[in-house]
N, C-alpha and C positions, 0 to 999 in steps of 0.2 A: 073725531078727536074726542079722547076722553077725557072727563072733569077731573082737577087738580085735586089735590086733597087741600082741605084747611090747615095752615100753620099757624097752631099757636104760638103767640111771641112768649118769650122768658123774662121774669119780671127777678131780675137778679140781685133786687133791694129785700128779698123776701128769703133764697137759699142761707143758710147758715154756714159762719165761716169758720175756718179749720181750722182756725188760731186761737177759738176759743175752747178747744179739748183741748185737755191736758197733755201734754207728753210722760212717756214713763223714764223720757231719759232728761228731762227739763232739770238744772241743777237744782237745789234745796234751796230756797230763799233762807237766807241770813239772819240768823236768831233762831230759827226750828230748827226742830231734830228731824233727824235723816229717818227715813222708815225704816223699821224693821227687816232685817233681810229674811223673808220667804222662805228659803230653804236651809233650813237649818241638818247641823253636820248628824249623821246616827252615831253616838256614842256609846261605847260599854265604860266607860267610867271616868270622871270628872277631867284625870288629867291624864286623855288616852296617850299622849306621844311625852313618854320621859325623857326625849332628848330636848324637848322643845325648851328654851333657855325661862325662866322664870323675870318677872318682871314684876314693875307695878304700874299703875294707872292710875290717873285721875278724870271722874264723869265729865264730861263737856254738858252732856244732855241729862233729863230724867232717861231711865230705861224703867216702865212698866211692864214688863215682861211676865209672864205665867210662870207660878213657882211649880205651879204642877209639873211643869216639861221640865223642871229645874233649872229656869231662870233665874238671875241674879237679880232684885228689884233694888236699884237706886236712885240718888235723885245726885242734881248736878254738885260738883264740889266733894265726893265723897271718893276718899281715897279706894283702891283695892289694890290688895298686896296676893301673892304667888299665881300672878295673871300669867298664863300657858297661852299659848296659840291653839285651838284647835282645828281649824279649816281659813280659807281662806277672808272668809267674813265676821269667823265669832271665835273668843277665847271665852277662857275659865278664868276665875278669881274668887279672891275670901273679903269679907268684911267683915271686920269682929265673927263671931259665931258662923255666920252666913256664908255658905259658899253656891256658886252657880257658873250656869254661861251666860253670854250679853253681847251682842254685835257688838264689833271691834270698831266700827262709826260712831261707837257713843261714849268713848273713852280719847283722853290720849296719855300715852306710855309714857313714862317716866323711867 
């Protein structure tokens, strides 16, 4: 008869649990702003689709956005006027002088 092997027991106070990683599909807790969407549309110019109907917006959130990739930077409460769709997640808009894009989760249309 051959020797058993040793079992160790599982001391299961000790494994971590899986409820304390985040989800990436966890909703937005209430009062923050929604991230950034990741993939942003390729453009050849500001307001690619002229059929897309013209709107305006007002920020729910800041959007600090890269003006280099020609983001829109603004902060909550600030109007933007000839807001375009351009994909499913980010439009265009002007603000006085300034015009860009900005996730369409950080506005809402007016």
């Amino acid at each position: 008869m051959s020797p058993q092997p040793k079992v160790q027991p599982i001391d299961l106070s000790k494994q971590q649990s899986h409820d304390a990683v985040p989800s990436s599909s966890s909703p937005t807790a209430v009062g923050s702003s929604p991230s950034s969407p990741t993939e942003r549309p390729i453009l050849t110019s500001l307001h690619s689709d002229p059929e897309s109907p013209v709107l305006q917006a007002v920020a729910v959130y800041d959007f600090n956005g890269d003006t280099a990739l020609g983001d829109l930077v603004f902060q909550t409460g600030e109007k933007i006027v000839d807001v375009r769709s351009l994909s499913a997640e980010w439009m265009s808009g002007r603000i006085g002088d300034r015009t860009g894009n900005f996730p369409m989760a950080f506005v809402q249309i007016s």
